[in-house]
DSSP file (Angstrom, degrees, kcal/mol; ACC not computed):
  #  RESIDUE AA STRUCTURE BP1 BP2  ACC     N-H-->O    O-->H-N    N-H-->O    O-->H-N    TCO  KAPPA ALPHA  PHI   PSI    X-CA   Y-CA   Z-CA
    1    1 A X     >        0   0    0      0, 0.0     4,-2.0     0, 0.0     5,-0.0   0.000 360.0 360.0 360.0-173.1   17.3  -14.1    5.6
    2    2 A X  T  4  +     0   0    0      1,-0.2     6,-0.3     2,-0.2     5,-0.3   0.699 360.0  60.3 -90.7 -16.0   15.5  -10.6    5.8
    3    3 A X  T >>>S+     0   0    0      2,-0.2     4,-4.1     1,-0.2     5,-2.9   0.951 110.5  39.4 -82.8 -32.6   12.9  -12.1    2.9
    4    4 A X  T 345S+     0   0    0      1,-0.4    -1,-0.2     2,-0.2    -2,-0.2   0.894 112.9  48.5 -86.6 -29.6   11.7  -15.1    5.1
    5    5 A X  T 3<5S+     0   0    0     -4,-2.0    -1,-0.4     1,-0.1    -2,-0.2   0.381 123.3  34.9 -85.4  34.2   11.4  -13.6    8.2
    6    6 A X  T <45S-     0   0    0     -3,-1.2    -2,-0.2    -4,-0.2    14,-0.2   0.644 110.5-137.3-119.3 -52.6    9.2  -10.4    6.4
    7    7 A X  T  <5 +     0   0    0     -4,-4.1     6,-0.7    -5,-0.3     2,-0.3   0.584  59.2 123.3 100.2  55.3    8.0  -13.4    4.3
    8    8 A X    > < +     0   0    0     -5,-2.9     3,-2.6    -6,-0.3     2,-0.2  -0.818  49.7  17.2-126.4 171.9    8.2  -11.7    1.3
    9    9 A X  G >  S+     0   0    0     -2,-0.3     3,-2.0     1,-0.3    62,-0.0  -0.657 135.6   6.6  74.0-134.4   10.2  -12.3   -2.3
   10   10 A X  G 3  S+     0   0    0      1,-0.3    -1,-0.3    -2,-0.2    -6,-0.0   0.636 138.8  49.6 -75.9 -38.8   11.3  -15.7   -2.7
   11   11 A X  G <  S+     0   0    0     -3,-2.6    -1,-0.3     2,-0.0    -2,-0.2  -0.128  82.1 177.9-112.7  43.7    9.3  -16.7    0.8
   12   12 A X    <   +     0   0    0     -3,-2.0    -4,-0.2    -4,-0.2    -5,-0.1  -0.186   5.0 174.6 -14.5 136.2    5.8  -14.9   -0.6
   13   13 A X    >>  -     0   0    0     -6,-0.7     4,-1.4     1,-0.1     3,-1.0  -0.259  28.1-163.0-160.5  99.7    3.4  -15.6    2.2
   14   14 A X  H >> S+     0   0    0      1,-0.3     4,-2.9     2,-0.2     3,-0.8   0.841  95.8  42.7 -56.7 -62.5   -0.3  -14.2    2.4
   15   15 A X  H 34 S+     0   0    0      1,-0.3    -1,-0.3     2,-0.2     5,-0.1   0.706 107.0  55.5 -71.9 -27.4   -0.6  -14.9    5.8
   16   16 A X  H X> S+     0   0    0     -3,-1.0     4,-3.0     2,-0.2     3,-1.3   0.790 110.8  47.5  -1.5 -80.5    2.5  -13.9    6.9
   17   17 A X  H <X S+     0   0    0     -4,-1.4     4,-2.4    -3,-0.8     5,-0.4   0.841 107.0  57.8 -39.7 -49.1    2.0  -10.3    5.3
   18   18 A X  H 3< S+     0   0    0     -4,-2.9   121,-0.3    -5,-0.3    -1,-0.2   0.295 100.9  45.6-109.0  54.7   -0.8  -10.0    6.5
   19   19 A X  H <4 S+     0   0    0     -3,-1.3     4,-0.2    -5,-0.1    -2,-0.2   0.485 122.4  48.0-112.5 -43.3   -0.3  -10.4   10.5
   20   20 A X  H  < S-     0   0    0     -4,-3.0    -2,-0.2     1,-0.2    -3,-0.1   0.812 135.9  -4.4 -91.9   7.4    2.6   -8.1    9.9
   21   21 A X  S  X S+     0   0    0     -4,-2.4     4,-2.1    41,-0.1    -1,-0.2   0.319  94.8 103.2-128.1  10.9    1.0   -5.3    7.7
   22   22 A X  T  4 S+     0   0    0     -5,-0.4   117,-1.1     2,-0.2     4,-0.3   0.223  77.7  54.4-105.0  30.0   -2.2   -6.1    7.0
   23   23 A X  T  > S+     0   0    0    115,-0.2     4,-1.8    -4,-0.2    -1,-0.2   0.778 112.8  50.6-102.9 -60.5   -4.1   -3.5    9.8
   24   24 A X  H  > S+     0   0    0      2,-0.2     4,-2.6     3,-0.2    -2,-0.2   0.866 111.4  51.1 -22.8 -66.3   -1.9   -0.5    7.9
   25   25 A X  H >X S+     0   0    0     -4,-2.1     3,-1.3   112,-0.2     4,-0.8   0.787 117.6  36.3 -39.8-101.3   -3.4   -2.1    4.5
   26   26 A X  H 3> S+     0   0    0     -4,-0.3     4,-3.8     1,-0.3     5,-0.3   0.443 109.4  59.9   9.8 -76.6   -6.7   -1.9    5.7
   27   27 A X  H 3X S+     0   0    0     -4,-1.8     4,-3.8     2,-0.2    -1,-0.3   0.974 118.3  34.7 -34.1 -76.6   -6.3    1.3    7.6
   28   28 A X  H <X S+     0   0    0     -4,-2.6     4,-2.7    -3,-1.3     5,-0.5   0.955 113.3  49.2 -58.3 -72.4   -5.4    3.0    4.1
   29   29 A X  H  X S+     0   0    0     -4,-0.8     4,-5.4     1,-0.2     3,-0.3   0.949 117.6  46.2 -31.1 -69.9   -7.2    1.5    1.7
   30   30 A X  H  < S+     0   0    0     -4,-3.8     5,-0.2     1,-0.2    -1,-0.2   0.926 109.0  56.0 -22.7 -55.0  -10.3    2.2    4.1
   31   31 A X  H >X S+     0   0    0     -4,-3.8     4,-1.8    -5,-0.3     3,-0.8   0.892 106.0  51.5 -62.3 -46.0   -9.0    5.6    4.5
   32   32 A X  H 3X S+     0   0    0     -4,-2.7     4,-3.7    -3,-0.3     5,-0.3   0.942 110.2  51.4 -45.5 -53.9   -9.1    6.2    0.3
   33   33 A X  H 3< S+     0   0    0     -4,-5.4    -1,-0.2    -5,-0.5    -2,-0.2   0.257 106.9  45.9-108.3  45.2  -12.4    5.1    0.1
   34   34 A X  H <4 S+     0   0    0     -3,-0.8    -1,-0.2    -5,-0.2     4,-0.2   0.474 113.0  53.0-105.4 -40.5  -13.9    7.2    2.7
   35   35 A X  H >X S+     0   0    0     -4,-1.8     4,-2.0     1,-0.2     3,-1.9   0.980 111.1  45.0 -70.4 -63.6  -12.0   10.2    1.3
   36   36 A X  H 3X S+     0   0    0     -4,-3.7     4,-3.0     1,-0.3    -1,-0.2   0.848 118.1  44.6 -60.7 -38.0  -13.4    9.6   -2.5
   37   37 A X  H 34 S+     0   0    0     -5,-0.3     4,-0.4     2,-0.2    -1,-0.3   0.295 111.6  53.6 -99.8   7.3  -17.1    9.0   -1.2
   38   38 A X  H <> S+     0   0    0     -3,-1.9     4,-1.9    -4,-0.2     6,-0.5   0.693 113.7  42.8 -98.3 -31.1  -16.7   12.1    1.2
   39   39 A X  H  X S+     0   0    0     -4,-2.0     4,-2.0     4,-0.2    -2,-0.2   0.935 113.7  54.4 -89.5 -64.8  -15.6   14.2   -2.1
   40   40 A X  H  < S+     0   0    0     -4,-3.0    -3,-0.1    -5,-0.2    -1,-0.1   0.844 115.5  38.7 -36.8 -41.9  -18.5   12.6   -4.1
   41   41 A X  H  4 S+     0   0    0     -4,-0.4    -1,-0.2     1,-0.1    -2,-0.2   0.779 135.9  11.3 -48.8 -48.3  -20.7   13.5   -1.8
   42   42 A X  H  < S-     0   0    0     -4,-1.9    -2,-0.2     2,-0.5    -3,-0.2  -0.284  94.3-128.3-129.5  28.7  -20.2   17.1   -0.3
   43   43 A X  S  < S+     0   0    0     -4,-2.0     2,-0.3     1,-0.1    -4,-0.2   0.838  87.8  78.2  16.3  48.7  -17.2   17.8   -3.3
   44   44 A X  S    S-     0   0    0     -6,-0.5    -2,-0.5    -5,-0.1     2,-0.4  -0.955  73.1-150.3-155.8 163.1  -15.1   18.7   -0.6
   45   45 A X        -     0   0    0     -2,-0.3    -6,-0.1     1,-0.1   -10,-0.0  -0.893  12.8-175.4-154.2 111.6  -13.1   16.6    2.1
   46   46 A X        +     0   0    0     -2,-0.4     2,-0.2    -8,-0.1    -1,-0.1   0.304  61.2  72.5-116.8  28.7  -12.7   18.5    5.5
   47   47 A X  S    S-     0   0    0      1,-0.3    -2,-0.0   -12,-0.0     0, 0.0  -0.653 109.9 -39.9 -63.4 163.7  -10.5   16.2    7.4
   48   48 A X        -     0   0    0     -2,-0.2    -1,-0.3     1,-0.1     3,-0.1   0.442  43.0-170.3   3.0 133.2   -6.9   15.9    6.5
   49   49 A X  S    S+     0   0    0      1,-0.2     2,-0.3    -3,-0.1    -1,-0.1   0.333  82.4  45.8-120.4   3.1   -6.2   16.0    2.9
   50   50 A X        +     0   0    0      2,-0.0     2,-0.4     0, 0.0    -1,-0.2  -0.818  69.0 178.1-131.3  92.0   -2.5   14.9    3.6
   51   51 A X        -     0   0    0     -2,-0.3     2,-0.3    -3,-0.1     0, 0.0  -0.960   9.2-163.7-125.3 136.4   -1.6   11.8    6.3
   52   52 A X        -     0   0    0     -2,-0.4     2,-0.3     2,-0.0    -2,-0.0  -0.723   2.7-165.3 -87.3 135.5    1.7   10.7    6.9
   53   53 A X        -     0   0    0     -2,-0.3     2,-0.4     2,-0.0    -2,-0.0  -0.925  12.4-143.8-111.5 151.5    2.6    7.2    8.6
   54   54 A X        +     0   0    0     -2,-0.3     2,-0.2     0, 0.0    -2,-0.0  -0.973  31.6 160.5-127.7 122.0    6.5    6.2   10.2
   55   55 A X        -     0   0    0     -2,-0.4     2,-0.1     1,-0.0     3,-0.0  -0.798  38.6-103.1-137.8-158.7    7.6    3.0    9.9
   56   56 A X     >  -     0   0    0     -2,-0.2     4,-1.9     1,-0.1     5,-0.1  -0.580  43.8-101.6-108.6-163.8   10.5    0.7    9.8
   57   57 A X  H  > S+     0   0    0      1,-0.2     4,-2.2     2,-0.2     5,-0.3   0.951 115.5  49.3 -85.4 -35.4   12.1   -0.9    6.7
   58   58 A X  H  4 S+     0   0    0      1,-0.2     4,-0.4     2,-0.2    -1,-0.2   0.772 109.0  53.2 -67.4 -24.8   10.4   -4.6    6.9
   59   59 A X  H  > S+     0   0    0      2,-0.2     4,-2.8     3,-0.1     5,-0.2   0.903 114.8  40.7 -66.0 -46.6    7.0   -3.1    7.4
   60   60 A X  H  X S+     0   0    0     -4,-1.9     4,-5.3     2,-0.3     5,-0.4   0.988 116.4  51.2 -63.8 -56.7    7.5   -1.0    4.2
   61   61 A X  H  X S+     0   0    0     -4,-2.2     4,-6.6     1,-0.3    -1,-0.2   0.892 110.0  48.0 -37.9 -31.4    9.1   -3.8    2.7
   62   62 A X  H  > S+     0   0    0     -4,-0.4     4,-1.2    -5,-0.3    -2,-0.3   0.878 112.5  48.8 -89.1 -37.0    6.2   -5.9    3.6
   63   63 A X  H  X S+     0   0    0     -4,-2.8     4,-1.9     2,-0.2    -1,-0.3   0.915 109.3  53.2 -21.8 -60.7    3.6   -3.3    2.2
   64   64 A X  H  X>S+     0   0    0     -4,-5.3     5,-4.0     1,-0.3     4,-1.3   0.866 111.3  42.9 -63.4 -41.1    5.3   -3.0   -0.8
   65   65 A X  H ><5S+     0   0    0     -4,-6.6     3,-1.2    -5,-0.4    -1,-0.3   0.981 116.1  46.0 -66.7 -41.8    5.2   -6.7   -1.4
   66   66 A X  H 3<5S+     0   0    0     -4,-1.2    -2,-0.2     1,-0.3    -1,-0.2   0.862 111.0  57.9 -64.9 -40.2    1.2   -7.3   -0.2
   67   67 A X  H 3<5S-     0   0    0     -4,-1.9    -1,-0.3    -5,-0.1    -2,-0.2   0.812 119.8-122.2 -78.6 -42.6    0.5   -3.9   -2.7
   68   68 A X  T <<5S+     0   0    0     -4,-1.3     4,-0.2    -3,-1.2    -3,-0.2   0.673  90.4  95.8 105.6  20.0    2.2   -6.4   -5.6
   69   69 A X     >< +     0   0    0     -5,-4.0     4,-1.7    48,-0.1    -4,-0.2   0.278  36.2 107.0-142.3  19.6    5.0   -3.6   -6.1
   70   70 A X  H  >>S+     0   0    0     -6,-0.7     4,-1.9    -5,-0.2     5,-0.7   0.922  82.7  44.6 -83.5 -32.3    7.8   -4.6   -4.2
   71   71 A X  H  45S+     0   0    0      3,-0.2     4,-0.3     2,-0.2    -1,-0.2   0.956 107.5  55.6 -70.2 -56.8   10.0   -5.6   -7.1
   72   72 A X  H  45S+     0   0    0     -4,-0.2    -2,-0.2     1,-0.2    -1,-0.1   0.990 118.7  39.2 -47.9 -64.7    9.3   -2.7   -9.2
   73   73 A X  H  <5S+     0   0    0     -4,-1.7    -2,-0.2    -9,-0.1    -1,-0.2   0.837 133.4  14.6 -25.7 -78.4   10.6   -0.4   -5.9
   74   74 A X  T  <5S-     0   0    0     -4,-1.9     3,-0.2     3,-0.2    -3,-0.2   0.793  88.4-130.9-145.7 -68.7   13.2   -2.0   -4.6
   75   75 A X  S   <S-     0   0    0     -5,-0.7    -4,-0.2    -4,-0.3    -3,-0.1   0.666  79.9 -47.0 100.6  23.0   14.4   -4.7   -7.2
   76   76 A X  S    S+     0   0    0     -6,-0.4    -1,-0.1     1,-0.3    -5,-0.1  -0.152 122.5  98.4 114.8 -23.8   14.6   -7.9   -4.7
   77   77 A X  S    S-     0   0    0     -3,-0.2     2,-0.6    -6,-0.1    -1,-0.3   0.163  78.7-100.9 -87.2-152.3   16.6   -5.7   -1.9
   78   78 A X        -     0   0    0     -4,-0.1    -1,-0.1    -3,-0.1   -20,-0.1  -0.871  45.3 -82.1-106.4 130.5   15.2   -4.0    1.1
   79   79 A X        -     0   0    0     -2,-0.6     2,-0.2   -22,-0.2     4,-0.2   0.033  44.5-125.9 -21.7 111.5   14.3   -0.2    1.5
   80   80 A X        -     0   0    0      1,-0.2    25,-0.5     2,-0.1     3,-0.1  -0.473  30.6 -65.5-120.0 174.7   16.5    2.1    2.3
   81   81 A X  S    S+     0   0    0      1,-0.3    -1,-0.2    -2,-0.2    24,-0.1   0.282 121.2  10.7 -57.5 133.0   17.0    4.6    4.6
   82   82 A X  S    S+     0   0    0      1,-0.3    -1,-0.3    -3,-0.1    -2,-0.1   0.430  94.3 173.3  85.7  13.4   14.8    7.4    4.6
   83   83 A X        -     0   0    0     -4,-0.2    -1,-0.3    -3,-0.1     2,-0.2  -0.383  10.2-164.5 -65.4 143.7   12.4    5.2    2.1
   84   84 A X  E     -A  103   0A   0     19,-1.2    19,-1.8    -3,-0.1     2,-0.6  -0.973  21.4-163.0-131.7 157.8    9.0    6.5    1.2
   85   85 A X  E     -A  102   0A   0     -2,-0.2     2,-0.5    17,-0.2    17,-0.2  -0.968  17.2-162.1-131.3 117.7    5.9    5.2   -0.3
   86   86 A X  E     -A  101   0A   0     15,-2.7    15,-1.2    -2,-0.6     2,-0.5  -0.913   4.1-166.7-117.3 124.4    3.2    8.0   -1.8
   87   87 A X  E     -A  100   0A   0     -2,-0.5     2,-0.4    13,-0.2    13,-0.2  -0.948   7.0-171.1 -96.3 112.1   -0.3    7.2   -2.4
   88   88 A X  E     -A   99   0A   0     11,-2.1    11,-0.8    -2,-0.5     2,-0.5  -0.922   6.8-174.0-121.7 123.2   -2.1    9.8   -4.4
   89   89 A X  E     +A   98   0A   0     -2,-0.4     9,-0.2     9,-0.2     2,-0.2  -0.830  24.8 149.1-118.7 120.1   -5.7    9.5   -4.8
   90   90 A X  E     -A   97   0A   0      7,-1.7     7,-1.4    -2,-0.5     2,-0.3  -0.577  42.5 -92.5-152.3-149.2   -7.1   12.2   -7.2
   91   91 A X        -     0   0    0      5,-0.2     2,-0.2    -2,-0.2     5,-0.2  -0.823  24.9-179.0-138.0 151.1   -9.9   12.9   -9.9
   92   92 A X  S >  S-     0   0    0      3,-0.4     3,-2.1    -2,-0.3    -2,-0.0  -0.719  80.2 -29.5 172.6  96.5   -9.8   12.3  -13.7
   93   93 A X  T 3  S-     0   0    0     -2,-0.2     3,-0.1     1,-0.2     0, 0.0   0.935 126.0 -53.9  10.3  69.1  -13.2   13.3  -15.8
   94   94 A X  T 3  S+     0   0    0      0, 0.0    -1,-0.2     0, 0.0     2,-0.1   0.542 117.0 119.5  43.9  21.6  -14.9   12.4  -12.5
   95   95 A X    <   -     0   0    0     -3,-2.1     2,-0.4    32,-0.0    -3,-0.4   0.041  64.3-124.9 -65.0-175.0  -13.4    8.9  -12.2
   96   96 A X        -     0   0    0     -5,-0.2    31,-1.0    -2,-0.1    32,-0.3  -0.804  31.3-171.0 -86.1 151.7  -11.1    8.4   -8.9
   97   97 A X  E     -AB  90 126A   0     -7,-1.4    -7,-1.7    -2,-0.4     2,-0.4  -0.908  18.1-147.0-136.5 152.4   -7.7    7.2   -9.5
   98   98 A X  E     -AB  89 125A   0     27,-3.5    27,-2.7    -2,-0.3     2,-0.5  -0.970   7.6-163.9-141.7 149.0   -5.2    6.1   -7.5
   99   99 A X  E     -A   88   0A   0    -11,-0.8   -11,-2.1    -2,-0.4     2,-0.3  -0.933   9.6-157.3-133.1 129.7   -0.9    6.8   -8.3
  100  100 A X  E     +A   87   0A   0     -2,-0.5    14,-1.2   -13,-0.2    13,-1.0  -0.930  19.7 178.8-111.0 127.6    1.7    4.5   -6.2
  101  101 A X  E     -AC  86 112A   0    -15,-1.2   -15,-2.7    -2,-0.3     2,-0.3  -0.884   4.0-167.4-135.5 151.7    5.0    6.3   -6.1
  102  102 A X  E     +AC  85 111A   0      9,-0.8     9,-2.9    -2,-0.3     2,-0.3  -0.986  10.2 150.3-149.9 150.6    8.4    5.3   -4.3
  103  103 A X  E     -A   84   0A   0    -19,-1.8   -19,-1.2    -2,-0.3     7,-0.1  -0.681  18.5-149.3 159.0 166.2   11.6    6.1   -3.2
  104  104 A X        -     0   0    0     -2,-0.3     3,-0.4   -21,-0.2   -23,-0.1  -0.069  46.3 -85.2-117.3-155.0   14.5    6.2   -1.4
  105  105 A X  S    S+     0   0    0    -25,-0.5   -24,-0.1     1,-0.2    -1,-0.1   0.835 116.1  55.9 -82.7 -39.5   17.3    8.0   -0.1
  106  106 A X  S    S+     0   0    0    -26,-0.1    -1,-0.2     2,-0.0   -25,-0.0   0.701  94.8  91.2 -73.7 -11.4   19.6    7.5   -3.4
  107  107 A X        -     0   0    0     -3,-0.4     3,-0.1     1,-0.1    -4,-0.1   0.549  60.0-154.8 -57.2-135.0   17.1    9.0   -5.8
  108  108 A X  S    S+     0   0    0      1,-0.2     2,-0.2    -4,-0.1    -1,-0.1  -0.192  73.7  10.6 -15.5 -31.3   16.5   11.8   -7.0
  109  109 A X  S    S-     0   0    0      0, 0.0    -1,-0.2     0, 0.0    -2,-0.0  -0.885  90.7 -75.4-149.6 174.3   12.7   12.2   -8.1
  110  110 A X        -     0   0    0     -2,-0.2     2,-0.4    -7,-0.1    -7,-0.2  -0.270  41.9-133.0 -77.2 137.9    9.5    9.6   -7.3
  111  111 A X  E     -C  102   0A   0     -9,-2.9    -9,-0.8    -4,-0.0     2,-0.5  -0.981  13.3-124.5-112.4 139.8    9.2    6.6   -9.1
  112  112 A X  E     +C  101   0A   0     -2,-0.4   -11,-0.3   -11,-0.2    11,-0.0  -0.651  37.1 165.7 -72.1 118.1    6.1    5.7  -10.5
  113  113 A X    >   +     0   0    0    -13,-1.0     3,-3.4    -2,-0.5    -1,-0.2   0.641  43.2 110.2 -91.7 -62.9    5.0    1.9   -9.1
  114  114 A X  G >   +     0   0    0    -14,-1.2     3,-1.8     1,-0.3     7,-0.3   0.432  67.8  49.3  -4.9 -69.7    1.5    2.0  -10.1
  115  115 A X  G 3  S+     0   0    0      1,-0.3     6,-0.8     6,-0.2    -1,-0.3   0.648 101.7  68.6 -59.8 -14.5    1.3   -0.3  -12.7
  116  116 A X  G <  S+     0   0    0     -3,-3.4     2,-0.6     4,-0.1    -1,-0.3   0.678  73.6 103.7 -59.5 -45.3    2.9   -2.7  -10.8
  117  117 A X  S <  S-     0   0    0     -3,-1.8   -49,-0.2     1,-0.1    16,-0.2  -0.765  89.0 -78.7 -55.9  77.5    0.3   -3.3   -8.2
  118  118 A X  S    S-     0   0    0     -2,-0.6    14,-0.3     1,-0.2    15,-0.3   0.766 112.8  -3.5 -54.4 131.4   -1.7   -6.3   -8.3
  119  119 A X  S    S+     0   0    0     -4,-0.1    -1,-0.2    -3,-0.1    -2,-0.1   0.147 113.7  89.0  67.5   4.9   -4.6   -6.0  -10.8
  120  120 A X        +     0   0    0     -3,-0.1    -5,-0.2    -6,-0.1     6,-0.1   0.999  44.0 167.0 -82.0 -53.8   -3.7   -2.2  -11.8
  121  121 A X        +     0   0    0     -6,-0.8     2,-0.3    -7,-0.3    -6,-0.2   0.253  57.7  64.8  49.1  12.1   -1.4   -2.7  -14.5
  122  122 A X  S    S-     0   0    0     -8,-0.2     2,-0.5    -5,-0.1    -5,-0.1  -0.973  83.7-109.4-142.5 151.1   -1.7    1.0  -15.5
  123  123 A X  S    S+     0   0    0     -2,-0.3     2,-0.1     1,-0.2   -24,-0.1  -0.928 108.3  39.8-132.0 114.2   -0.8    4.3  -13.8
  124  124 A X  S    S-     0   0    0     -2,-0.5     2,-0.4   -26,-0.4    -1,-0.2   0.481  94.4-160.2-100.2 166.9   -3.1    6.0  -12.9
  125  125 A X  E     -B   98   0A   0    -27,-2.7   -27,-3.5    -2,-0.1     2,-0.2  -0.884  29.2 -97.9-104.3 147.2   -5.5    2.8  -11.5
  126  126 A X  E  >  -B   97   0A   0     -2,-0.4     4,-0.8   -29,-0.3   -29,-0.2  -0.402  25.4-132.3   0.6  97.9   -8.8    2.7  -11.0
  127  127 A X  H >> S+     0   0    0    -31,-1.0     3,-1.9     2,-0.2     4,-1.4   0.929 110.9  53.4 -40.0 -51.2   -9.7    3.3   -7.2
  128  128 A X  H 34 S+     0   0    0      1,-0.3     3,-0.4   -32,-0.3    -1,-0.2   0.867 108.0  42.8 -68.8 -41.3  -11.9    0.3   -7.7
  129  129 A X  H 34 S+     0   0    0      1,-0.2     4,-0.5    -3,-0.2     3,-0.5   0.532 111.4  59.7 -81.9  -2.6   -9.4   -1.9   -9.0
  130  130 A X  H << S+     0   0    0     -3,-1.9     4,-0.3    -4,-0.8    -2,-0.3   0.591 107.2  47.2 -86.6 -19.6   -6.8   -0.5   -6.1
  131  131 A X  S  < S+     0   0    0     -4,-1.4    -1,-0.2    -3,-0.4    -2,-0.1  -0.251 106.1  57.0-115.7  56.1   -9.1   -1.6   -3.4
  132  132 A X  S >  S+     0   0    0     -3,-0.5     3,-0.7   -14,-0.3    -1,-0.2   0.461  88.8  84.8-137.3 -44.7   -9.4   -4.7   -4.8
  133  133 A X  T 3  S+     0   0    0     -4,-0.5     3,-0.2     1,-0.3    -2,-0.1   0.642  95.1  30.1 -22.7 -49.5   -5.6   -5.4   -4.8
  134  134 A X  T 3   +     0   0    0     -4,-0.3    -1,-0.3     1,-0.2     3,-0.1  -0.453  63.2 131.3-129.2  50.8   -5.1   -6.7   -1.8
  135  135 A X  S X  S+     0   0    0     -3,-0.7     3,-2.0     1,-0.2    -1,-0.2   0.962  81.4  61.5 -66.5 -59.6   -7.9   -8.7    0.1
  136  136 A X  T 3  S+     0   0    0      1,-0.2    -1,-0.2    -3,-0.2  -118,-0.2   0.675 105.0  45.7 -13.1 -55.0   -5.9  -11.1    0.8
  137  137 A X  T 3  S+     0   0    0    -71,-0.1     2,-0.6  -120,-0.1  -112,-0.2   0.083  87.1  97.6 -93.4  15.7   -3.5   -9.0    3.0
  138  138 A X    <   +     0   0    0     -3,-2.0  -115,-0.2  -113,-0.1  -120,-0.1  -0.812  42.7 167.3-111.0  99.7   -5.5   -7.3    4.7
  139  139 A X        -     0   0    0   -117,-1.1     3,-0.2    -2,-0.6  -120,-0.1  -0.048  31.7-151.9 -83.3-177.0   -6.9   -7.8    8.8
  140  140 A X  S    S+     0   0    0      1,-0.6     2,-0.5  -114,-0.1    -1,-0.2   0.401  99.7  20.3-131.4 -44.0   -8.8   -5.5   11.2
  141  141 A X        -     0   0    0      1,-0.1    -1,-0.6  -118,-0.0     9,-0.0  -0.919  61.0-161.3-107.8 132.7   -6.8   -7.8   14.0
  142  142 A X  S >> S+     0   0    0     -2,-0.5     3,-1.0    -3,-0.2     4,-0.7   0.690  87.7  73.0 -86.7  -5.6   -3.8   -9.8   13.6
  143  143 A X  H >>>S+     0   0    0      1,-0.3     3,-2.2     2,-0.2     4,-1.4   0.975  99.0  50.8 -48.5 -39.6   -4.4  -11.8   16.7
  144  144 A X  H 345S+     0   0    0      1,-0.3    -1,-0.3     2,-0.3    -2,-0.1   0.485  98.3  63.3 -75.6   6.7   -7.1  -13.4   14.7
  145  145 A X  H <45S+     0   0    0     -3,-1.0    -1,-0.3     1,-0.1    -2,-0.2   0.851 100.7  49.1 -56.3 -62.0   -4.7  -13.8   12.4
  146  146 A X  H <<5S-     0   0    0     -3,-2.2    -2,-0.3    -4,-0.7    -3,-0.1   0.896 120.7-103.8 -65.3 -57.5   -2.8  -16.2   15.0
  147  147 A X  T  <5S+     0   0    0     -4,-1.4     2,-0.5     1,-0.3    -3,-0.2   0.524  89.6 119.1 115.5  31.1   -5.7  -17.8   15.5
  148  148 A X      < -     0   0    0     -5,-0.9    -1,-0.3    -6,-0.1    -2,-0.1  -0.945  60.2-119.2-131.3 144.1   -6.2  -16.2   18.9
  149  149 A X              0   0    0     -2,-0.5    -4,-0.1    -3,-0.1    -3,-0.0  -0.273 360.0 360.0 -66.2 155.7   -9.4  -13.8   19.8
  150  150 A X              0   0    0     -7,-0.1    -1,-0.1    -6,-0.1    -8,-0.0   0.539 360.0 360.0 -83.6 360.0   -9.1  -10.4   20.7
């Protein structure tokens, strides 16, 4: 089935997740907490303030599950077309916070995830407890993953 080969739902599998998503994880999470310690610093952030990524629906899936949030999305199925996943990292009496949002082609408006995500259990979370989520799933290579060098 689509759960075993993503290895997600019913065939959870850390490592699994993270050969296939876990440079994306990484990549993002990283990407948060450069952004929040570039605004602490200079209260401003003059790279991007917006980046978009295109993927297919078993990669998303396969986020969504590593994230802790895949059930709250999706509700056991897979994503569907034209699915999106919004991460908004914003400011809150000079806290950072971070908002998980989802949704797909049948909706109408964003659904709120957050609380959903392993260790957040509140919307908004705690940047600290969002980059915390997901060590586990996360690589800088998946060969090594494999067991293989770069």
């Amino acid at each position: 089935t689509f759960s075993f080969i993503v290895g997600v739902n019913d065939y959870h599998d850390k490592e699994i997740l993270q050969l296939k998503q876990g440079l994306i994880m990484k990549t993002i999470l990283d990407t948060l907490r450069k952004r929040w310690d570039e605004w602490v610093t200079s209260k401003t952030i003059a790279k991007r303030k917006f980046i978009a990524y295109s993927t297919q629906d078993w990669m998303l899936l396969a986020y969504l599950d590593a994230l802790g949030c895949s059930k709250a999305a999706l509700g056991g199925t897979v994503p569907g077309y034209n699915s999106i996943v919004v991460l908004e990292l914003a400011e809150h009496n000079g806290q950072p916070f971070v908002e998980v949002f989802f949704k797909d082609n049948s909706m109408n408006e964003l659904k709120d995830i957050t609380e959903a995500v392993r260790g957040c259990g509140s919307s908004p979370c705690a940047l600290e407890k969002f980059l915390n989520c997901c060590d586990d799933y996360m690589t800088e290579d998946p060969k090594t993953v494999c067991g293989k060098q770069s």
